[in-house]
C-alpha positions as CSV (number, residue, x, y, z in Angstrom):
1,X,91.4,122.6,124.9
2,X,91.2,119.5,123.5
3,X,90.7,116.0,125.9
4,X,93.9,113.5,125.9
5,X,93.0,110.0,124.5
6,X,93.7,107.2,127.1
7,X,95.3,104.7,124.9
8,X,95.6,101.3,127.2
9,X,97.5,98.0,125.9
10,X,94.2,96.5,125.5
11,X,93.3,99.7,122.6
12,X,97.0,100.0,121.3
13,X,96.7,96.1,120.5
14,X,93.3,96.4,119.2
15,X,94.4,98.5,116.1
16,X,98.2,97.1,115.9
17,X,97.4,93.0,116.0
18,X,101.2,92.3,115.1
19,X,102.0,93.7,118.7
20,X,99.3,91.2,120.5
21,X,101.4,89.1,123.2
22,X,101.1,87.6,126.5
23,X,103.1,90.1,127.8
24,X,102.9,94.0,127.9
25,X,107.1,94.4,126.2
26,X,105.8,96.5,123.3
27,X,103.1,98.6,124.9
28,X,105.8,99.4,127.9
29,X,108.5,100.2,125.0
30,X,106.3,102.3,122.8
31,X,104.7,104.2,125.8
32,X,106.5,107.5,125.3
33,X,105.8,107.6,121.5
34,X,102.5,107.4,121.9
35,X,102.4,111.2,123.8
36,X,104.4,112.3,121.0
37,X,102.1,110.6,118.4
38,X,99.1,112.2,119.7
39,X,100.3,115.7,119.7
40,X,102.0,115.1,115.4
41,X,98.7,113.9,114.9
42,X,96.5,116.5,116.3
43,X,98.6,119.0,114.5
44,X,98.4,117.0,111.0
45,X,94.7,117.2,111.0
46,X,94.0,120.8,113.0
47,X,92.1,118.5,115.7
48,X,92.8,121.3,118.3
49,X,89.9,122.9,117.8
50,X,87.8,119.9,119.0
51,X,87.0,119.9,123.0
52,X,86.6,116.1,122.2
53,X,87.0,114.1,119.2
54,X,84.0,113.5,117.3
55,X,83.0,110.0,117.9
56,X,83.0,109.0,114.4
57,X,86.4,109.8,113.9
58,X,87.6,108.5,118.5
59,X,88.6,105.2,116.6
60,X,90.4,106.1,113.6
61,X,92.2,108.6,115.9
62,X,93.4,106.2,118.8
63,X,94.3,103.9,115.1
64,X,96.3,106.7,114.0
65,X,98.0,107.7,117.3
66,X,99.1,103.9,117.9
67,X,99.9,103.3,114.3
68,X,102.5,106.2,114.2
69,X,103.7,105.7,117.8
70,X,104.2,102.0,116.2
71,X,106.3,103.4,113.1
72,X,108.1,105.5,115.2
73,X,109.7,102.9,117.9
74,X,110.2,100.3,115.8
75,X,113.9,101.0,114.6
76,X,114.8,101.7,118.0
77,X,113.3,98.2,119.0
78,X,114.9,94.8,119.0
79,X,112.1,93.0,117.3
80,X,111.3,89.6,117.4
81,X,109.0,87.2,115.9
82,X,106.6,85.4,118.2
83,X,103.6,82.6,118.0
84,X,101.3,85.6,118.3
85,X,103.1,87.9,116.7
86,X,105.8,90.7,117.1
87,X,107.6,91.3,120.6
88,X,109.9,92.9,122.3
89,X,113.9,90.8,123.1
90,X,114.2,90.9,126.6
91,X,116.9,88.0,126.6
92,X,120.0,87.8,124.8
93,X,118.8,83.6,124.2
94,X,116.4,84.7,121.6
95,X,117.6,86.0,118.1
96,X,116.1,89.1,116.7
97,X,113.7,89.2,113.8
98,X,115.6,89.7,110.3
99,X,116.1,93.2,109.7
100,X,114.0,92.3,106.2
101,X,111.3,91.5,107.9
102,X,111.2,94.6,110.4
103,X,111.3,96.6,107.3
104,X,108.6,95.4,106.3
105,X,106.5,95.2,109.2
106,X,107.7,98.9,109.3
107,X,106.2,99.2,105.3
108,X,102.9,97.5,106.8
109,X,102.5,100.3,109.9
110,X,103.5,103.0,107.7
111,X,101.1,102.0,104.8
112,X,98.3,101.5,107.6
113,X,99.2,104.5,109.3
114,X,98.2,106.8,105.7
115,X,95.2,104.6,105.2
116,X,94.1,105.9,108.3
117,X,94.8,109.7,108.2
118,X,92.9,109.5,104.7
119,X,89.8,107.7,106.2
120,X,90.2,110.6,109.4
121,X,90.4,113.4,106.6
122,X,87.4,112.0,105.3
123,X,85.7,111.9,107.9
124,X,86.5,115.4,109.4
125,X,84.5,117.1,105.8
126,X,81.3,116.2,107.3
127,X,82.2,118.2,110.5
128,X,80.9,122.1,110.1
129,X,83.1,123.4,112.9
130,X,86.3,122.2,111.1
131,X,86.0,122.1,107.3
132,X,86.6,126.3,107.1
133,X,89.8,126.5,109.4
134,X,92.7,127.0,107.6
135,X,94.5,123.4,108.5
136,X,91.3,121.8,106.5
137,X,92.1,124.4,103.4
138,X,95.5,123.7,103.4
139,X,94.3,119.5,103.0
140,X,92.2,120.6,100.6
141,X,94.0,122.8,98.3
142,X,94.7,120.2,95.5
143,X,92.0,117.6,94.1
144,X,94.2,114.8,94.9
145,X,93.8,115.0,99.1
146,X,93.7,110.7,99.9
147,X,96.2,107.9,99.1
148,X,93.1,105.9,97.5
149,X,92.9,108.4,94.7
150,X,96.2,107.6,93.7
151,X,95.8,104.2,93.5
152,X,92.5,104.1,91.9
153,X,94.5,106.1,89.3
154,X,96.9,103.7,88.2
155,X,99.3,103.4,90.8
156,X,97.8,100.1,93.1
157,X,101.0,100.4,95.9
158,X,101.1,104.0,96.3
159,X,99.8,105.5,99.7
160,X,99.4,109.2,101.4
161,X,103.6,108.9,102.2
162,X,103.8,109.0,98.2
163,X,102.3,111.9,97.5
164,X,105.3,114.1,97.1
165,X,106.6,112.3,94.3
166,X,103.5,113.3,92.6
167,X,102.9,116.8,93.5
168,X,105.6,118.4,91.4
169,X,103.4,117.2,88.4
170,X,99.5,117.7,90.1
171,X,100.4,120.8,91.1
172,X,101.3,121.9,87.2
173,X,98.5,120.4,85.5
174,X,96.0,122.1,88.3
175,X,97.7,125.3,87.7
176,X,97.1,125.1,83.7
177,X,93.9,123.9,84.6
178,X,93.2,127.4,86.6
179,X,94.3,128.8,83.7
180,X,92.2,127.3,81.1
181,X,89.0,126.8,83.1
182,X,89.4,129.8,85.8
183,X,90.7,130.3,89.4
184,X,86.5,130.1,90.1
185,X,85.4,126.9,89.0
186,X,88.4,125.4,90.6
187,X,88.1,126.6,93.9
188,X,84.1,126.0,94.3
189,X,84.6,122.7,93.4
190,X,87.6,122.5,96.0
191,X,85.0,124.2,98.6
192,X,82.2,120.9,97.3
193,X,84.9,118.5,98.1
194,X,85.8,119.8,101.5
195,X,82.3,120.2,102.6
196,X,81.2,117.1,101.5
197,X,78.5,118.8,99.4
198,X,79.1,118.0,95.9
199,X,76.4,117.8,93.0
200,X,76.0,114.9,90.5
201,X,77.7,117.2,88.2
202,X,79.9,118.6,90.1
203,X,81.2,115.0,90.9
204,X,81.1,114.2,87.1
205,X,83.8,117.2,86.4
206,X,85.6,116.6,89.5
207,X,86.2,112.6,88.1
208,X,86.8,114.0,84.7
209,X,90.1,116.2,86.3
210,X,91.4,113.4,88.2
211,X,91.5,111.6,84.8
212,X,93.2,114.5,83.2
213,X,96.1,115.3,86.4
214,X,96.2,111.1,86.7
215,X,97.2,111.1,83.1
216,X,100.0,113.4,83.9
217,X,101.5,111.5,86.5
218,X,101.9,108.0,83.8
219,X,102.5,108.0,80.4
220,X,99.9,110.2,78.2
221,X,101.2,111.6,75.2
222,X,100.8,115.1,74.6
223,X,97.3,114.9,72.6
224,X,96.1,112.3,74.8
225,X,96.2,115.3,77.5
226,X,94.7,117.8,75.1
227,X,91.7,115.4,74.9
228,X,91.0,115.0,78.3
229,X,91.4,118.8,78.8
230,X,88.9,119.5,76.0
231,X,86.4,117.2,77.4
232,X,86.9,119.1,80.8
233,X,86.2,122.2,79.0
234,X,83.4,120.5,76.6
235,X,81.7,118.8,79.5
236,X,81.7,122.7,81.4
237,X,80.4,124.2,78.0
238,X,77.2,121.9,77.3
239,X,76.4,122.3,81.0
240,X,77.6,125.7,82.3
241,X,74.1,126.4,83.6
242,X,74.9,123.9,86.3
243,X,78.1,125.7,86.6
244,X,76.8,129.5,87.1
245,X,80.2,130.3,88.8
246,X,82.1,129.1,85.7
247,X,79.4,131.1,83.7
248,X,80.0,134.4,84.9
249,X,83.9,134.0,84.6
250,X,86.1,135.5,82.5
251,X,87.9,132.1,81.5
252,X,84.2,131.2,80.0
253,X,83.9,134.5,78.0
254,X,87.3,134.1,76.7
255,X,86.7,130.1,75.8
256,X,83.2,131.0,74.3
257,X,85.3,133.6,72.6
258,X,87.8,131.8,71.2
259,X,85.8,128.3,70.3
260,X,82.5,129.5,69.4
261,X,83.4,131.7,66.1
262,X,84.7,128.2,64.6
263,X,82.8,126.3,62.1
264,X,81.1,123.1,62.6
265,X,83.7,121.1,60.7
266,X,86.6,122.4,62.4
267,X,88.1,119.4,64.5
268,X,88.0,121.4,68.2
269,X,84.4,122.9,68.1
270,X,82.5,123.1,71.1
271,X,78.9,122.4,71.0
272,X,77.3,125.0,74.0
C-alpha cells in the first residue's frame, strides 16, 4: 500500500507561492482538498503500485497534489489580494479580489497543475516496475502523451487540459497511420516512448509523425499531408533494416508492392 504524503504549510507554500502569507488562512481552507487531491492524483498516474514514491518524482508529486487541491478550492474561496500574495477574507472590511483576477490565478494553477502531471509522466517511463501496468499503456496509447508536444507544435498556450480538443483529429490521423504503416511499427515505437528506450532512428520517425498528426490539428492542405505521410513511409523504406518489425509486416510487403513496380520518373517512387 502506498505511504500518504505529509503535505505541511511550509511544502504546500513552497510549490503554490501565490498562497505565501503571514498567516496559515489558505493552508487551513484548502486542508481537506488536499486528501482528496492526493487520492485523484494517485489514480491519474497508477501510483498505487508504488510502496513510496520514487524520489525523483516525491516533489513533482507533493507539486501536483497542492496544485490541484489549489484549483479545486479556489471557487469556493473568498480570495483576496495581499502584499505577499493571495489570502483568504476573514473580515467583511476587506474587499474580495476581482472575480477577473481569481480566474486567472485559477488559469495559472490549472496551467501549472498539467505542466506538472506531464513532467510526473515523464518521469514515471524511466521506472521498470510501472511503465508495463496498464494505467502507463493507457497514457501511452497515442504519440501525443504531454502538454509540451502540443505547444512545440504550433499551439504556444495550449496545456495537458487541452488535449481533448485535439484528440478527435490525433486519434484519426494515428489510425490512418496504422493503416498505412502497420498496427507493428506503431505500437513498438509506442512501447520506445513509454520505456524511455528509443533509438536515434526511432526518434527521427517518431518527430517525423508528430509533424504529420500536428499538421492535422492547423491548417495543412490535403497534399501538404500526403507529403508528410510519404516521407514517413519514405524515411521507413530507405531504412527498414533499422525497422526489422516494420520489415517483416504485411503493411511493408503491400507498400513495397504497390511503390516498387513504378518507374523512376513517376512523381511518388520510393527509393528502398
Amino acid at each position: 500500500m502506498m505511504n500518504k504524503l505529509v503535505i505541511t504549510q511550509e511544502i504546500f507554500e513552497k510549490h503554490i507561492s501565490s498562497a505565501t502569507n503571514a498567516d496559515n488562512a489558505v493552508f487551513d481552507a484548502i486542508t481537506s482538498e488536499l486528501a482528496v487531491a492526493e487520492n485523484f492524483v494517485a489514480d491519474k498516474l497508477g501510483l498505487s503500485i508504488f510502496e513510496a514514491i520514487p524520489e525523483r518524482i516525491l516533489f513533482f508529486y507533493e507539486r501536483a497534489v497542492c496544485l490541484y487541491a489549489y484549483s479545486i478550492a479556489i471557487p469556493h474561496l473568498d480570495i483576496v489580494l495581499t502584499p505577499t500574495g493571495f489570502g483568504v477574507v476573514s473580515t467583511s472590511n476587506v474587499v474580495p479580489a476581482s472575480a477577473d483576477r481569481v480566474n486567472r490565478l485559477l488559469s495559472a494553477v490549472c496551467s501549472a497543475y498539467d505542466d506538472t502531471i506531464d513532467e510526473i509522466i515523464d518521469l514515471l517511463r524511466y521506472e521498470k516496475e510501472w511503465n508495463d501496468t496498464d494505467k502507463a499503456v493507457e497514457l501511452f496509447s497515442s504519440f501525443f502523451w504531454s502538454g509540451k508536444q502540443l505547444r512545440r507544435c504550433g499551439f504556444p498556450n495550449a496545456h495537458r487540459s487541452n488535449f481533448h480538443d485535439y484528440l478527435p483529429a490525433i486519434d484519426i490521423y494515428e489510425a490512418e497511420l496504422r493503416e498505412s504503416i502497420g498496427d507493428e511499427i506503431i505500437d513498438e515505437l509506442l512501447v520506445a516512448i513509454r520505456h524511455a528506450e528509443c533509438s536515434s532512428e526511432q526518434r527521427v520517425l517518431i518527430r517525423m509523425i508528430e509533424q504529420y498528426i500536428a499538421a492535422s490539428l492547423g491548417d495543412a492542405l490535403y497534399y501538404e499531408m500526403r507529403t508528410l505521410k510519404n516521407s514517413v513511409i519514405r524515411y521507413l523504406l530507405n531504412n527498414f533494416a533499422k525497422f526489422p518489425t516494420f520489415a517483416s509486416s504485411s503493411a511493408y510487403r503491400a507498400i513495397k508492392t504497390e511503390h516498387y513496380e513504378n518507374q523512376k520518373d513517376d512523381t511518388c517512387f520510393f527509393f528502398g
